[in-house]
TITISE-254725 format. One record per residue (C-alpha): x negated, y negated, z negated; residue in three letters. Coordinates in nm, 2 decimals, padded with zeros to 4 digits, m for minus. Layout:
// TITISE-254725
X; Y; Z; ALA
...
This chain:
// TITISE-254725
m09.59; m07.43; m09.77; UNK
m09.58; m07.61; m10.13; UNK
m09.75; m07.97; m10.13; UNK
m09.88; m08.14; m10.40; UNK
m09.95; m08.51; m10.40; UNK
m10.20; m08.64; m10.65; UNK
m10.24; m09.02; m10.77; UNK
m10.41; m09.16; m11.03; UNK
m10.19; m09.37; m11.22; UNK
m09.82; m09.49; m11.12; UNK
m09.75; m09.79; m11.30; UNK
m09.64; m10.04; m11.03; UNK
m09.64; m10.08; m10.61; UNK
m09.96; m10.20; m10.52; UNK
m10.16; m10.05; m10.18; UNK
m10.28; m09.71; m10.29; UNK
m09.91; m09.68; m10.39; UNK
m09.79; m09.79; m10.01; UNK
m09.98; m09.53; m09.89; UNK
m09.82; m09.24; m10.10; UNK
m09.46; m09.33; m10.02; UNK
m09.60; m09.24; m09.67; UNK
m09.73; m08.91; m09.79; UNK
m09.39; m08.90; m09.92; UNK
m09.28; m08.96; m09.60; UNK
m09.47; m08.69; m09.44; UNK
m09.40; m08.41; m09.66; UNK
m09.08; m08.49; m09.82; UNK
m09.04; m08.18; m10.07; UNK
m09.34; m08.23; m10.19; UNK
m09.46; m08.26; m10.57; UNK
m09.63; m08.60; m10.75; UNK
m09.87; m08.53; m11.00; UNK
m10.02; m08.80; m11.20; UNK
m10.21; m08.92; m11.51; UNK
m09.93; m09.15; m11.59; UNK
m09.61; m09.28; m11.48; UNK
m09.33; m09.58; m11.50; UNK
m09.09; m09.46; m11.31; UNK
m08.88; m09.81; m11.32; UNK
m09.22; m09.96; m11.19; UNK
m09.16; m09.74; m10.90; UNK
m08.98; m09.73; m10.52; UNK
m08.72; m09.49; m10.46; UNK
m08.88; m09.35; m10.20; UNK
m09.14; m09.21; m10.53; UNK
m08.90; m09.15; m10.74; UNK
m08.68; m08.93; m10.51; UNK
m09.00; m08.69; m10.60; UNK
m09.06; m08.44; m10.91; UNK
m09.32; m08.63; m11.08; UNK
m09.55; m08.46; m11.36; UNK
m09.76; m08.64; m11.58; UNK
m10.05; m08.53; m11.77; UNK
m10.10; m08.58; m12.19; UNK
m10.18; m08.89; m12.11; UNK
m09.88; m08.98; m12.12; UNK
m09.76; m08.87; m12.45; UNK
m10.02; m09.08; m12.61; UNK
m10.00; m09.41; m12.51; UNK
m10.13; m09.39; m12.14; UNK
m09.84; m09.57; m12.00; UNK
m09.93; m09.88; m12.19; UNK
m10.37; m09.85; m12.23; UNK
m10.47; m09.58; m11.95; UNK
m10.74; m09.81; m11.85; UNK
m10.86; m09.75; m12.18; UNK
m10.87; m09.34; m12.15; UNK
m11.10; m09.34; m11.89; UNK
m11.32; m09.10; m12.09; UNK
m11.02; m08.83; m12.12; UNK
m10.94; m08.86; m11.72; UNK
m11.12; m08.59; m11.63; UNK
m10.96; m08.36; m11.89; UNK
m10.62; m08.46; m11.82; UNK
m10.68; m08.39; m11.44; UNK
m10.83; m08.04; m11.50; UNK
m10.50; m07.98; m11.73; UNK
m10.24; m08.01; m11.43; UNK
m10.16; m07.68; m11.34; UNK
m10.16; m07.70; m10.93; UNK
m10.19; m07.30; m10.85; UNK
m09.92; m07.25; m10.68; UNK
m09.95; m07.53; m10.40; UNK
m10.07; m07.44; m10.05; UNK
m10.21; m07.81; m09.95; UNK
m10.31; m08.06; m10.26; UNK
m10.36; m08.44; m10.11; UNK
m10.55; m08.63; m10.36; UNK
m10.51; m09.04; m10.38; UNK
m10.83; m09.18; m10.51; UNK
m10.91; m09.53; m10.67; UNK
m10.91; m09.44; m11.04; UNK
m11.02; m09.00; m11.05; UNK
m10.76; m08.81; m10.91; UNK
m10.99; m08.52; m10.64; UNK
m11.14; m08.38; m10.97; UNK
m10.81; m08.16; m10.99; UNK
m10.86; m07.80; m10.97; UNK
m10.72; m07.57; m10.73; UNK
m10.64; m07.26; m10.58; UNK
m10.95; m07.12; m10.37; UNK
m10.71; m07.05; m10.09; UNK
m10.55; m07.37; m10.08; UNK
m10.65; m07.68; m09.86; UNK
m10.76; m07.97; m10.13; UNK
m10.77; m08.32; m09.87; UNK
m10.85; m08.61; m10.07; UNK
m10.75; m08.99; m09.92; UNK
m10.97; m09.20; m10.07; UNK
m10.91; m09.57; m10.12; UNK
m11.23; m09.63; m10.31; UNK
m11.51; m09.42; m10.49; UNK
m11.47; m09.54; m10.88; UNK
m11.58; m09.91; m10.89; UNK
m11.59; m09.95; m11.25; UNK
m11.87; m09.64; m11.21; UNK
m12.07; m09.67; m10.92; UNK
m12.17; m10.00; m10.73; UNK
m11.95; m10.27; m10.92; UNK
m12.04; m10.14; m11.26; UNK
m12.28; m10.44; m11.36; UNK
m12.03; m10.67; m11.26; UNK
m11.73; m10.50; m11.48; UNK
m12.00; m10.49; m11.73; UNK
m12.05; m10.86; m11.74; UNK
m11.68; m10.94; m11.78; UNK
m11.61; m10.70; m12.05; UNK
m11.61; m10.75; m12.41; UNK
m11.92; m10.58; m12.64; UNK
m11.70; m10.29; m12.70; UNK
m11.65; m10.19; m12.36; UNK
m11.99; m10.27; m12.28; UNK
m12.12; m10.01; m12.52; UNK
m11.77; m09.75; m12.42; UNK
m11.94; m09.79; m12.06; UNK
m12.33; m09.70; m12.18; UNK
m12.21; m09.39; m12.40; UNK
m11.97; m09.22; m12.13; UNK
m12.11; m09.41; m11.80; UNK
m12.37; m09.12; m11.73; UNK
m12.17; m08.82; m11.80; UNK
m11.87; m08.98; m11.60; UNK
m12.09; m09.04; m11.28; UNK
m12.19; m08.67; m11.30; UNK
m11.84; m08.54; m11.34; UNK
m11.74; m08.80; m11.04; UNK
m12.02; m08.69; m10.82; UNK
m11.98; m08.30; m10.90; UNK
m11.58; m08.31; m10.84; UNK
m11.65; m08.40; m10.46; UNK
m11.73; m08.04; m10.39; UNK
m11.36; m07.99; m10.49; UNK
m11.25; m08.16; m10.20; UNK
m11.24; m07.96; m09.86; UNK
m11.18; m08.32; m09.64; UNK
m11.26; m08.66; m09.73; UNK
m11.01; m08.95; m09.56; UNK
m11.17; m09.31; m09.58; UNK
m10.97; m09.59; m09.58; UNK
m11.21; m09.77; m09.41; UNK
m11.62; m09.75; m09.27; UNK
m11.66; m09.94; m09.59; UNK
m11.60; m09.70; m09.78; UNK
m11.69; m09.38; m09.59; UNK
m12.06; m09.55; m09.63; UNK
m11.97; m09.51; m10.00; UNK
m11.89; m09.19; m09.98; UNK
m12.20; m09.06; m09.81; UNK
m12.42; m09.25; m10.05; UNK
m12.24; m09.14; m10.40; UNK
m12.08; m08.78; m10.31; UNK
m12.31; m08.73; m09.97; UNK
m12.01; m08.61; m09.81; UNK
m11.88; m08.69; m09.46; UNK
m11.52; m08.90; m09.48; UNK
m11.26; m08.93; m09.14; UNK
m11.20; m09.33; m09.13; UNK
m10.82; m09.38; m09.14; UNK
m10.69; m09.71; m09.17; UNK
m10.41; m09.72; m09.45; UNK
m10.10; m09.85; m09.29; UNK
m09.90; m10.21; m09.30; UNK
m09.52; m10.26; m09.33; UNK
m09.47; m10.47; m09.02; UNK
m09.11; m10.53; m09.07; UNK
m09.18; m10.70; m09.42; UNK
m09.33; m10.98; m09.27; UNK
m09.30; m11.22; m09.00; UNK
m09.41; m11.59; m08.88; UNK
m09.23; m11.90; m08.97; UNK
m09.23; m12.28; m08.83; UNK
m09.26; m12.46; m09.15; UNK
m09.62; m12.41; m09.32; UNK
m09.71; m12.57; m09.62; UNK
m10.01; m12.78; m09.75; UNK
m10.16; m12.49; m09.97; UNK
m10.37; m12.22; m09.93; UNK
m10.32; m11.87; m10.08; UNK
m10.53; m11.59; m10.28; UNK
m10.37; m11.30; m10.39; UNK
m10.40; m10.97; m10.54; UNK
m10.51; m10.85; m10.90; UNK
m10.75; m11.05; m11.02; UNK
m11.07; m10.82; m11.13; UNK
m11.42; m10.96; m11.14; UNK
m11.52; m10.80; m10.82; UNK
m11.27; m11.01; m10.61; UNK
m11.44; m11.35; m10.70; UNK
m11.10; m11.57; m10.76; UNK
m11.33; m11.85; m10.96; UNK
m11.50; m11.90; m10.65; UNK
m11.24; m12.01; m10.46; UNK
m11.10; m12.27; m10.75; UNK
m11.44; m12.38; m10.79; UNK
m11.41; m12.45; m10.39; UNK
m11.04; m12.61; m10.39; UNK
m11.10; m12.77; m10.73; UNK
m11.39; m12.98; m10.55; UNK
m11.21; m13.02; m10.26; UNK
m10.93; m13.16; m10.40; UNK
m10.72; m12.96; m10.18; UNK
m10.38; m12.71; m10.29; UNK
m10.47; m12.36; m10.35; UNK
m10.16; m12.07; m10.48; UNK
m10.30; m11.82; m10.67; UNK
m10.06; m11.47; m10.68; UNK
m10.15; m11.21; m10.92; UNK
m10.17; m11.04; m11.25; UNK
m10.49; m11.07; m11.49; UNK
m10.60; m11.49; m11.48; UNK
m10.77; m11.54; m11.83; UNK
m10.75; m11.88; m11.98; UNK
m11.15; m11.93; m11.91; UNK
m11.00; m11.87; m11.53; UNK
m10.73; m12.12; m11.59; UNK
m11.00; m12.39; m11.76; UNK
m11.19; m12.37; m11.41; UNK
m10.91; m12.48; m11.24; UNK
m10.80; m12.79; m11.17; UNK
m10.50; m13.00; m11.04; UNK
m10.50; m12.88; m10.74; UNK
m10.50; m12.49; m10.81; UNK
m10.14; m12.33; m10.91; UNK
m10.10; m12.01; m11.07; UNK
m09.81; m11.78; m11.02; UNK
m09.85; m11.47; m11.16; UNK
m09.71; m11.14; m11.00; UNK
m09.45; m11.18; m10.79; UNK
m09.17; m10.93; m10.61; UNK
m09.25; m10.86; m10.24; UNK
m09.02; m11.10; m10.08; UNK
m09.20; m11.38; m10.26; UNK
m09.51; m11.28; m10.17; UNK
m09.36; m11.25; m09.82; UNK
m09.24; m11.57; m09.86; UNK
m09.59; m11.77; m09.94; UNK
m09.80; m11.53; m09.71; UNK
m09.61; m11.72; m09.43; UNK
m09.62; m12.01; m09.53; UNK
m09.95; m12.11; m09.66; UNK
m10.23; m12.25; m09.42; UNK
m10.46; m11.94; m09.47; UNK
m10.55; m11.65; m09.67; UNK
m10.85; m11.70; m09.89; UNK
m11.05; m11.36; m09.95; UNK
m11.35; m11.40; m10.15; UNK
m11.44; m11.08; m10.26; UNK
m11.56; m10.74; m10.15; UNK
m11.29; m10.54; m10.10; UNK
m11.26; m10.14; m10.02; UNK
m11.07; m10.23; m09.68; UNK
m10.77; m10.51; m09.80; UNK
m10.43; m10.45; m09.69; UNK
m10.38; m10.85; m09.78; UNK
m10.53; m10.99; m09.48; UNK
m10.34; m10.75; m09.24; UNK
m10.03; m10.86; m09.40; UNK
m10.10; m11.24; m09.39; UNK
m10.18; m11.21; m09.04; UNK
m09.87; m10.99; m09.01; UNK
m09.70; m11.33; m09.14; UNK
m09.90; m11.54; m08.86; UNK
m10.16; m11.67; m09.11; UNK
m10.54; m11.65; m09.03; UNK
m10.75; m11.50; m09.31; UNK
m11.08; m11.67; m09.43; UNK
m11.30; m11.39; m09.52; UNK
m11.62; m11.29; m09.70; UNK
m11.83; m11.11; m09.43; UNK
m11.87; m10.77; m09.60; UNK
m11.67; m10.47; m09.70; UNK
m11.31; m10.39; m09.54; UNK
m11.27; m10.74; m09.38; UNK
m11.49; m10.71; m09.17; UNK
m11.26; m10.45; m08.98; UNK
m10.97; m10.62; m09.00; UNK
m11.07; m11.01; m08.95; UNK
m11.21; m11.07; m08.60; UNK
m11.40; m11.37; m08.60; UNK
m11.24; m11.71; m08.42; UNK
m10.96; m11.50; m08.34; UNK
m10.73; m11.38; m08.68; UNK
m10.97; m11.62; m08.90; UNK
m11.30; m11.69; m09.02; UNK
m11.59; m11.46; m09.21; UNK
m11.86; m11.67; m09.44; UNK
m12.17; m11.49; m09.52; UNK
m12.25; m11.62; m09.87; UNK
m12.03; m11.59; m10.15; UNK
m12.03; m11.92; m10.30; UNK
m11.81; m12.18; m10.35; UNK
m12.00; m12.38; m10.09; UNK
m11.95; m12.11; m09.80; UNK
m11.57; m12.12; m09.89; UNK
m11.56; m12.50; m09.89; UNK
m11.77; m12.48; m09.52; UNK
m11.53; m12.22; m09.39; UNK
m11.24; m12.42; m09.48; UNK
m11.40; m12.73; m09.32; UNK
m11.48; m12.54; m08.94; UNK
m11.07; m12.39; m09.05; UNK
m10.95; m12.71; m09.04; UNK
m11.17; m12.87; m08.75; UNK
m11.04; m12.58; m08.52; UNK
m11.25; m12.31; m08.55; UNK
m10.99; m12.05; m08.51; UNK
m10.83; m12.03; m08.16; UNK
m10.57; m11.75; m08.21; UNK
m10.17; m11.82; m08.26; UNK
m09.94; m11.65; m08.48; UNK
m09.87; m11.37; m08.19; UNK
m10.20; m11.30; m08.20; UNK
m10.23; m11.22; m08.57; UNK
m09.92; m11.02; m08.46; UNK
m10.03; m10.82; m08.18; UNK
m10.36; m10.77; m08.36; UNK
m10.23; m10.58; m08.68; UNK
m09.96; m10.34; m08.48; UNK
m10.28; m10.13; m08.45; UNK
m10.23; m10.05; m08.85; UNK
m09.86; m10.01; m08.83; UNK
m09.72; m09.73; m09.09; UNK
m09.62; m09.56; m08.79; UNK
m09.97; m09.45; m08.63; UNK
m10.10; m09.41; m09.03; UNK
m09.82; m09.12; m09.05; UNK
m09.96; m08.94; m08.73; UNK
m10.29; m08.94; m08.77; UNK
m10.26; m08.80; m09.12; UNK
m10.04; m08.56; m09.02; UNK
m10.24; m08.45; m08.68; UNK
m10.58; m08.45; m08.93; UNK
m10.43; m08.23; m09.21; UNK
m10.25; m07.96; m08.92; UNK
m10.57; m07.94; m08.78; UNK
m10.75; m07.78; m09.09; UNK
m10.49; m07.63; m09.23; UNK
m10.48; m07.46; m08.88; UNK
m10.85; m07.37; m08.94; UNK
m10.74; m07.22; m09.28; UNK
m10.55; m06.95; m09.15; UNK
């Protein structure tokens, strides 16, 4: 049987990256096919891989393929997967609008539907420039359709979380399997010595809220670490003297700070967040908006705190009950909590979920 793994862009280690080094993993002769690739962005355990790009790639696309958006679709239909039995799509930015064989078995793992195109449009709209704003008006529409219409490509749809098997149904009317995507236990664990400051991380994009939380810890007076790519200086003007900065980091920093800060601060509506699973991997609670992924991950009292408003008023009062005790659980429970999303259990319910229909296919 020849596999073919498909992922949107490969141009660092982030989650949706994670969880193809377990594809990897699970089907080890298997193909990559991508829009674009830096390979010295990337894990050995990818690179060990025959990756293809698309002709993307030959025109800029490893420096401005957030840019190309409109030419996605065309440089997915251009790979050439005909002669693979079972094609495992990655989604986030398009990769299930590939075209295969009719024979084959086309299961697509999505992390998210589009954001940029569905439900967080308005807000990417707000935070782009007036150029974007009318790229997004001329080639929004047709891009929805093509997104939408694509879905029928896929035989099985893998959710990363309810979150976004909700999505699913509502922009593709499709049914999606909920499997959790998996966290690197061994990466992380507890220490004695916590510091004074709190932590955010992640890429900072509109839809994860960041100024919220200076506007919090900037009134508060109180320390607050920001990891991350993508803080403009109007993000940097918000902040004050209490709010550091420190950019993108390597994984045993970010190892390092998720065990040591006081909490993880998680202000934004996220797909599922592998973030909070790996601060409380690192025996840190997690103080959570109440919607999206978190809300499957953070139980209440117990691995942290939920706040139902997004405001920088919720995030001070949620800091506040924090501090006054409001979360009863010890770093073994954070533990104990997240061995239910080991890498391990990922790997075997994939597996066991893609034997079964390619069992049905035969």
């Amino acid at each position: 049987m020849k596999v073919a793994l498909v992922h949107y862009w490969l141009v660092g280690m982030r989650g949706g990256e994670k969880v193809l080094e377990s594809f990897c993993r699970l089907y080890p002769e298997a193909d990559i096919f991508t829009l674009v690739a830096e390979p010295a962005q990337l894990s050995d355990t990818l690179r060990r891989h025959r990756i293809t790009t698309s002709f993307l790639q030959h025109i800029g696309g490893r420096r401005h393929y957030q840019k190309m958006l409109p030419l996605m679709p065309y440089a997915l239909e251009s790979l050439d997967l005909t002669g693979y039995d079972l094609v495992i799509s990655s989604e986030a930015g398009p990769a299930k609008g590939v075209v295969t064989r009719p024979d084959s078995l086309h299961v697509c793992y999505c992390h998210s539907p589009l954001r940029y195109l569905w439900d967080l449009e308005p807000q990417y709209r707000a935070a782009s420039g007036p150029l974007t704003r009318l790229a997004m008006s001329l080639f929004g529409p047709g891009l929805r359709q093509w997104d939408a219409t694509t879905a029928a490509r896929v035989d099985a749809f893998i959710a990363n979380s309810a979150y976004v098997a909700q999505r699913i149904a509502k922009f593709y009317r499709r049914e999606a399997t909920v499997i959790h995507p998996p966290v690197d236990l061994a990466r992380f664990a507890p220490v004695e010595a916590i510091g004074e400051a709190y932590l955010c991380a992640g890429q900072i994009t509109p839809y994860k809220k960041i100024e919220l939380a200076i506007e919090a810890f900037t009134r508060m007076g109180r320390r607050l670490d920001i990891i991350g790519e993508g803080a403009d200086a109007a993000l940097r003007r918000r902040a004050g003297p209490s709010i550091r900065f420190l950019g993108p980091v390597s994984d045993a920093a970010m190892a390092h700070h998720l065990a040591r800060c006081r909490a993880l601060v998680f202000p934004g509506v996220e797909d599922f967040g592998i973030v909070p699973l790996e601060a409380m991997a690192s025996g840190r609670p997690v103080l959570a908006f109440g919607r999206g992924g978190a809300t499957e991950t953070v139980i209440e009292g117990k691995t942290g705190l939920l706040f139902h408003q997004q405001t920088a008023d919720a995030i001070i009062d949620a800091v506040q009950r924090f501090e006054a005790g409001a979360v009863d659980g010890a770093p073994e429970d954070y533990r104990a909590h997240v061995a239910g999303f080991g890498r391990e259990r990922f790997e075997s319910r994939i597996k066991s979920f893609i034997d079964e229909r390619l069992a049905g296919t035969r």
